[in-house]
C-alpha positions as MATLAB code, in Angstrom:
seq = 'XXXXXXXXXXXXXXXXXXXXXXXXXXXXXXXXXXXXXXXXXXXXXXXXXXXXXXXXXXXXXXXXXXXXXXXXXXXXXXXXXXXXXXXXXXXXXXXXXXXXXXXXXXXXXXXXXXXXXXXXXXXXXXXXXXXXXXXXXXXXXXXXX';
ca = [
       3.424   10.853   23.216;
       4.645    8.281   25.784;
       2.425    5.487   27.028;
       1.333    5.471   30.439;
       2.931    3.570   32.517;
       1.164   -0.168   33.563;
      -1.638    0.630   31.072;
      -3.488    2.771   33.816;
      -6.811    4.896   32.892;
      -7.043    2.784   30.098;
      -4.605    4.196   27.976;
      -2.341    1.235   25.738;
       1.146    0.656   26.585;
       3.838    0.483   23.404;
       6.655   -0.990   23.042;
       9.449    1.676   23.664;
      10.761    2.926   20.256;
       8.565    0.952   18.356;
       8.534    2.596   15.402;
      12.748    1.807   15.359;
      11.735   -1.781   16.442;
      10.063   -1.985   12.932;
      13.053   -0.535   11.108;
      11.212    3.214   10.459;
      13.273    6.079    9.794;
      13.087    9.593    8.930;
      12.099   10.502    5.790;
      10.684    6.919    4.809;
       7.459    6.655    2.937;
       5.013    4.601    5.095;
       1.718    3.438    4.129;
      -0.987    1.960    6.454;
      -3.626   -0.440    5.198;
      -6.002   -2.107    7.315;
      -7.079    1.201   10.168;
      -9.813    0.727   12.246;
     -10.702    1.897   15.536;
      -9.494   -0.591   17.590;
      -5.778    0.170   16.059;
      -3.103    0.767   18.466;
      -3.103    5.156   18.314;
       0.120    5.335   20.689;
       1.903    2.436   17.663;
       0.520    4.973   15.305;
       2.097    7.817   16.632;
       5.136    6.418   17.116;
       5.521    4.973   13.866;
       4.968    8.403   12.849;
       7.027    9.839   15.251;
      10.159    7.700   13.964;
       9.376    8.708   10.087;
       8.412   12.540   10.900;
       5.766   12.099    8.894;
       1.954   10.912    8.329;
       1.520    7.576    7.273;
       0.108    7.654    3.924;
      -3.070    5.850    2.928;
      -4.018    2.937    0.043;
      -4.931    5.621   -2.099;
      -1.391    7.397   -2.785;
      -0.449    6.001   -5.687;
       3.111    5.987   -5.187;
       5.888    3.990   -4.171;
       6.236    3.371   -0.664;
       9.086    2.077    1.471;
       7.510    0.168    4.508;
       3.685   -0.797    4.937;
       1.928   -0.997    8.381;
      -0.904   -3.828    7.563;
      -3.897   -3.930   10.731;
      -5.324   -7.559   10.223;
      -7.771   -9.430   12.137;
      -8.683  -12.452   12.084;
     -12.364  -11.696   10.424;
     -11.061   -9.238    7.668;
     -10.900  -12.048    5.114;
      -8.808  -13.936    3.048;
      -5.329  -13.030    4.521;
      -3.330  -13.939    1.395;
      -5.400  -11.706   -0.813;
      -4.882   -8.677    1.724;
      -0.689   -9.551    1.783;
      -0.879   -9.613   -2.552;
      -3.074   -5.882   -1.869;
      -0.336   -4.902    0.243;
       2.780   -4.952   -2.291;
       0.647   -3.480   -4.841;
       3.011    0.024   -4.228;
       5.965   -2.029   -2.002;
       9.022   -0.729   -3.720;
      11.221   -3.711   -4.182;
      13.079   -4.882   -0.408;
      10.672   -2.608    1.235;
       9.027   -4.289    4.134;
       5.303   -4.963    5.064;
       4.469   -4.857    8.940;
       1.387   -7.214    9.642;
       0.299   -6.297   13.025;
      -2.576   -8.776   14.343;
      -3.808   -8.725   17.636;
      -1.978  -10.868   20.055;
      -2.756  -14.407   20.676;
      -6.197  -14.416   23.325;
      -7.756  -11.258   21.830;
     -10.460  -10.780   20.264;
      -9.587  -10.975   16.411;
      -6.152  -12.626   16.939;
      -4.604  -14.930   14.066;
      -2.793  -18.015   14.284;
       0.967  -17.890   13.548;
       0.508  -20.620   11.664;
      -2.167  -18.843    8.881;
       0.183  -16.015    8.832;
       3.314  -18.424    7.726;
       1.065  -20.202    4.990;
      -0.581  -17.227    3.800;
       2.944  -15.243    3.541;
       4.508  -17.888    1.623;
       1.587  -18.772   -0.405;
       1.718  -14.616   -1.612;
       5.676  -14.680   -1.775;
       6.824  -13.816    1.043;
       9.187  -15.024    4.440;
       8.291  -13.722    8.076;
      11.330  -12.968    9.315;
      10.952  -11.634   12.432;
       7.521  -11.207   15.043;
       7.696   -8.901   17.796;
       5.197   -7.253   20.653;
       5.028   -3.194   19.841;
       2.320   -2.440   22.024;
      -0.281   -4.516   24.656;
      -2.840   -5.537   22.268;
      -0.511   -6.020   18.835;
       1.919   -8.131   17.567;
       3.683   -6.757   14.439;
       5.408  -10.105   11.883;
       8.035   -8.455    9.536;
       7.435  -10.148    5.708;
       9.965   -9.689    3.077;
      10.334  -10.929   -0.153;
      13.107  -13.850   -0.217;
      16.422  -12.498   -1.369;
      16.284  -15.265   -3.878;
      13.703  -14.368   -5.866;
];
């Protein structure tokens, strides 16, 4: 599923390969935390897409390679949700915090992310656009821990 292009009859426009942009492969074991309805469906699908799989849910109770983390500014304490989100993080797997870009509605300041990541043991490494309305940061655990 392709995005259409310009972002006409309202459909969302992602990033091209966005689910390689985040370092998703086939065969990897990605769970989202944080869906809503105002989550990016054509990021979903091409996360997805890139893993041949469904995402799985906070409820599998397994190890899991990658996680896709919605936040918005309202959803609460941010460093309790990023401690939440390695609770099944296999160690050097990557969490994806996607916020809504800077002038939307629910958008988070770079800043809080970078505090809150350290404060729950993590580095952001990397922030990219993957679609019009999301910005995905890339948090890892420091290789020196």
């Amino acid at each position: 599923m392709s995005a259409t292009p310009g972002g006409q009859d309202g459909a969302t426009q992602t990033t091209p390969g966005a689910g390689q942009k985040l370092g998703l492969s086939k065969g990897m074991v990605v769970q989202e935390l944080g869906w809503d309805e105002d989550v990016d469906d054509e990021l979903r699908v091409a996360i997805e897409d890139a893993i041949d799989a469904d995402m799985v849910d906070g409820d599998y109770g397994n190890v899991v390679e990658s996680v896709v983390f919605w936040w918005r500014d309202d959803d609460g304490d941010l460093v309790d949700g990023l401690m939440d989100s390695l609770t099944d993080l296999v160690g050097g797997g990557v969490v994806w915090l996607l916020t809504p870009k800077v002038g939307r509605p629910g958008s988070v300041d770079p800043a809080d992310i970078a505090e809150a990541a350290e404060i729950a043991g993590l580095a952001n490494t990397t922030t990219a656009g993957v679609s019009k309305d999301w910005t995905a940061s890339r948090l890892v655990a420091p290789k020196g821990r």
